[in-house]
TIZA-137629 format. One line per 10 residues: their letters; for each residue x negated, y negated, z negated of N, C-alpha, C. Coordinates in Angstrom, 3 decimals, m for minus. Atoms other than C-alpha are relative to their C-alpha. Last residue first. Example, Ala and Ser with C-alpha at 12.3 -4.5 7.8 and 13.67 -1.06 7.14 Angstrom:
2
sa> 0.820 1.190 0.060 m13.670 1.060 m7.140 0.770 m1.090 m0.730 | m0.890 1.190 0.000 m12.300 4.500 m7.800 m0.900 m1.200 0.000
END
This chain:
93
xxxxxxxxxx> m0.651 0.918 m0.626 11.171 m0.529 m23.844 0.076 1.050 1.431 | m0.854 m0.821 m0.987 10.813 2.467 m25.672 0.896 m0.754 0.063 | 0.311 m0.979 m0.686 7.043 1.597 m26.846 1.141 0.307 1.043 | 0.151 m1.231 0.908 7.499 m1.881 m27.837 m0.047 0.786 1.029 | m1.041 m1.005 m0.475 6.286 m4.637 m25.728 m0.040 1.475 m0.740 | 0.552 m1.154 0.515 4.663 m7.621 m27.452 1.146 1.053 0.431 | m0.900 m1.433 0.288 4.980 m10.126 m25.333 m0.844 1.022 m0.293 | 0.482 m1.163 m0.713 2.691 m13.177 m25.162 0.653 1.196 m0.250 | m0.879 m0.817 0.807 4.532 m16.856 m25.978 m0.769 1.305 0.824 | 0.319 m1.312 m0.641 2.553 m19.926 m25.134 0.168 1.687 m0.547
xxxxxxxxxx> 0.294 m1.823 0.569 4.578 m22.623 m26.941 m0.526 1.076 1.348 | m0.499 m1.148 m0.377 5.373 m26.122 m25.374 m0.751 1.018 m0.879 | 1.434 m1.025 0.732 5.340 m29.697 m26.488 0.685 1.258 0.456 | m0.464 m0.114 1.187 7.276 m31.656 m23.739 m0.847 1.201 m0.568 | 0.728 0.759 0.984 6.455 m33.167 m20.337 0.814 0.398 m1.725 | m0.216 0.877 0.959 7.276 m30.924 m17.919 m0.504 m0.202 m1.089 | 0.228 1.180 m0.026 5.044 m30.006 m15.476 0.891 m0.595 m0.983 | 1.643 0.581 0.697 4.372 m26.427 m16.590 0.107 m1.343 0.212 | 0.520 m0.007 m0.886 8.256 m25.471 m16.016 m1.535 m0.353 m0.640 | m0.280 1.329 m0.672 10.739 m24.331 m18.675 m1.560 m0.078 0.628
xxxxxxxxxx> 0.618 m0.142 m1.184 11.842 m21.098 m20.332 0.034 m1.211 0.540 | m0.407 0.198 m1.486 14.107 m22.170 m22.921 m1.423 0.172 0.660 | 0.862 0.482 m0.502 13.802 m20.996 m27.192 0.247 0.123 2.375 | m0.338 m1.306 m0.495 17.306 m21.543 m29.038 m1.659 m0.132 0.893 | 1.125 m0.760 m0.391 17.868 m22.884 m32.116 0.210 0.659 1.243 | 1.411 m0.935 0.897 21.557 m23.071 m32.984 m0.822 m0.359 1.449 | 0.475 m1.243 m0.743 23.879 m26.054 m31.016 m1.312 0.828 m1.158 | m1.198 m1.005 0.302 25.620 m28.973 m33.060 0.016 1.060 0.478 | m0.214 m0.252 1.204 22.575 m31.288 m32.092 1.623 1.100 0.240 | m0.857 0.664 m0.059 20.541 m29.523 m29.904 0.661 m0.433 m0.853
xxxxxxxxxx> m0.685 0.511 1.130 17.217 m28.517 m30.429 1.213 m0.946 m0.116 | m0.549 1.353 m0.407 15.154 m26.403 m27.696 0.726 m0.527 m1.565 | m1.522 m0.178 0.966 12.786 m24.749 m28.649 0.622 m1.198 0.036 | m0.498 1.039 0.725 9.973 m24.609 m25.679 1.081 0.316 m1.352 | m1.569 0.491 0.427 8.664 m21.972 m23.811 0.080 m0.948 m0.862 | 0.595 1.240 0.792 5.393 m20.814 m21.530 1.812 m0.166 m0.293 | m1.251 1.170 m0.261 5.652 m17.126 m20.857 m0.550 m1.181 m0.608 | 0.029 1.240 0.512 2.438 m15.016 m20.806 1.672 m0.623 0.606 | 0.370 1.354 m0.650 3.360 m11.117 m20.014 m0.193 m1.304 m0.683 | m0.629 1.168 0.695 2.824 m8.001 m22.046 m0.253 m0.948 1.365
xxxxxxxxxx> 0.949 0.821 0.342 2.213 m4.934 m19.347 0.330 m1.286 m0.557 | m0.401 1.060 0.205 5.132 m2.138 m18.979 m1.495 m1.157 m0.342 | 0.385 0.563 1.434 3.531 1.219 m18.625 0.426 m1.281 m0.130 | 1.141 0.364 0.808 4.653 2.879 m15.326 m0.190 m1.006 m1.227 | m0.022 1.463 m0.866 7.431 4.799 m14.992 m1.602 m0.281 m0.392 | 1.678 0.234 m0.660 8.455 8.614 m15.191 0.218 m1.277 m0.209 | 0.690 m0.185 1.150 12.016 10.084 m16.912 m1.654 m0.380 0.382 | m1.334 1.225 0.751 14.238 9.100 m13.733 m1.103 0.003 m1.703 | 0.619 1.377 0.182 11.259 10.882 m11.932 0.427 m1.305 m0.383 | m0.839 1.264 m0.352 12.357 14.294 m12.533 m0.112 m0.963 m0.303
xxxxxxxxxx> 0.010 0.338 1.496 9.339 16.020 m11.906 1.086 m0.931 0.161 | m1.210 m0.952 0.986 9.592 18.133 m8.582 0.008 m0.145 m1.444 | m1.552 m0.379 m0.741 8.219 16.105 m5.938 0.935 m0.038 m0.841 | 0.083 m0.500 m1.023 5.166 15.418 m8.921 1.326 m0.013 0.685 | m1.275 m0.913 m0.431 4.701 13.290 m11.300 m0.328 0.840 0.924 | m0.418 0.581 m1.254 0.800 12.542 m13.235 1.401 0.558 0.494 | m0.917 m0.559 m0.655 m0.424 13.445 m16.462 0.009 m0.861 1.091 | 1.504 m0.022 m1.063 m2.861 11.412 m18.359 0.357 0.651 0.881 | 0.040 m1.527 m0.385 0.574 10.520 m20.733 m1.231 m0.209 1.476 | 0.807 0.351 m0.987 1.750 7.639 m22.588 m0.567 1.256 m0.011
xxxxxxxxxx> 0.748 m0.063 0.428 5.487 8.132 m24.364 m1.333 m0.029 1.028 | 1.000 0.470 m1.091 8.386 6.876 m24.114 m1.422 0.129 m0.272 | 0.667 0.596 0.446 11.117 8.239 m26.383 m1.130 m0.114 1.295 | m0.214 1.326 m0.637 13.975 9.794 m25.102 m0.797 m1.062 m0.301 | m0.284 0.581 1.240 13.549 12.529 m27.504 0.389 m1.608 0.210 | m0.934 m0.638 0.650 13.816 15.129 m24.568 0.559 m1.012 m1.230 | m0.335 m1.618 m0.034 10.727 13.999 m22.867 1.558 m0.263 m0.957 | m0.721 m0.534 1.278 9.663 10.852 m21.598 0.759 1.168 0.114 | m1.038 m0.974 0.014 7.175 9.879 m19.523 0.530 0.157 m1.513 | m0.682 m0.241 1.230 4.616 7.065 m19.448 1.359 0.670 0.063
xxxxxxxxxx> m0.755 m0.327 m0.395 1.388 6.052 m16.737 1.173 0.233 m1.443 | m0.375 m0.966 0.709 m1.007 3.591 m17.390 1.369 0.586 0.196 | m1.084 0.512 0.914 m2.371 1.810 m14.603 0.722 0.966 m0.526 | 0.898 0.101 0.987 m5.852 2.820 m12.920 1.406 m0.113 m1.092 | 0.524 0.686 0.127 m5.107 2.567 m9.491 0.062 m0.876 m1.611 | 1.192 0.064 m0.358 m4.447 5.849 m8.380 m0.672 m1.464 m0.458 | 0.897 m1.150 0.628 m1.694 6.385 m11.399 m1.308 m0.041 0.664 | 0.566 0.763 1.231 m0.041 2.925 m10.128 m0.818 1.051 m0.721 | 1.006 1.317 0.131 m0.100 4.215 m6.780 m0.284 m0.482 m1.081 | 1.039 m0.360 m0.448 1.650 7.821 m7.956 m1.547 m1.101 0.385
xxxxxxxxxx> 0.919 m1.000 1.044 4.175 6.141 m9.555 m1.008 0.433 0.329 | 0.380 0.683 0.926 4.883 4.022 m6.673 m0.762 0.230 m1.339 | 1.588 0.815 m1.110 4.746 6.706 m4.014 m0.258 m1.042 m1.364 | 1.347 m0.591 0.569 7.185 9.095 m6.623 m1.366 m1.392 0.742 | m0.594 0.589 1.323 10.784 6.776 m5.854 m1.150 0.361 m0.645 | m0.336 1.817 0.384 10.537 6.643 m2.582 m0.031 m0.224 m1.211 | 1.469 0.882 m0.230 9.425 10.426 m2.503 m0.244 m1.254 m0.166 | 1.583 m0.921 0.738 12.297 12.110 m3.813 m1.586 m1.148 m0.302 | m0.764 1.118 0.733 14.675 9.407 m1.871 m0.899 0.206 m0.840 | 0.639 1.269 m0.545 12.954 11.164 1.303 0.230 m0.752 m1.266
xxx> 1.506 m0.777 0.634 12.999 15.207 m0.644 0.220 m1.886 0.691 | 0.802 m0.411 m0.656 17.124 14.513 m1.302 m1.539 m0.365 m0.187 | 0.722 1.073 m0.660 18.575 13.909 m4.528 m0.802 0.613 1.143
END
């Protein structure tokens, strides 16, 4: 990989490390782990990201007949009971 593709790919990492957001490498076990560390040029940065943060979804279940269960992503104006759903993100997402 050249040093420009290098860098395109560290600036982000590096911003989310100056501004406070948790960083998470993985080693050898392919596991994801959180780390006070920072990359550098010369860390290979296929094994770097930053920390995934749960999001709010709003969803529904839908209920068809002759269809399983299934829950749909759907808008705030419609009119139907909804679920506020908060992700729980495992580690080696």
């Amino acid at each position: 990989m050249d040093t420009k593709e290098q860098a395109r790919k560290l600036i982000p990492l590096l911003q989310a490390y100056v501004d406070g957001k948790t960083l998470q490498w993985r080693q050898t076990s392919r596991e994801w782990l959180v780390t006070e560390q920072y990359p550098t040029m010369w860390s290979n940065l296929d094994d770097w990201r930053v920390k995934p943060e749960p999001r709010e979804v709003v969803r529904f279940l839908s209920i068809f007949a002759n269809t399983k269960h299934r829950w749909v992503s759907v808008p705030d104006d419609w009119d139907c009971e909804k679920v506020r759903v908060i992700e729980v993100l495992d580690d080696d997402e």
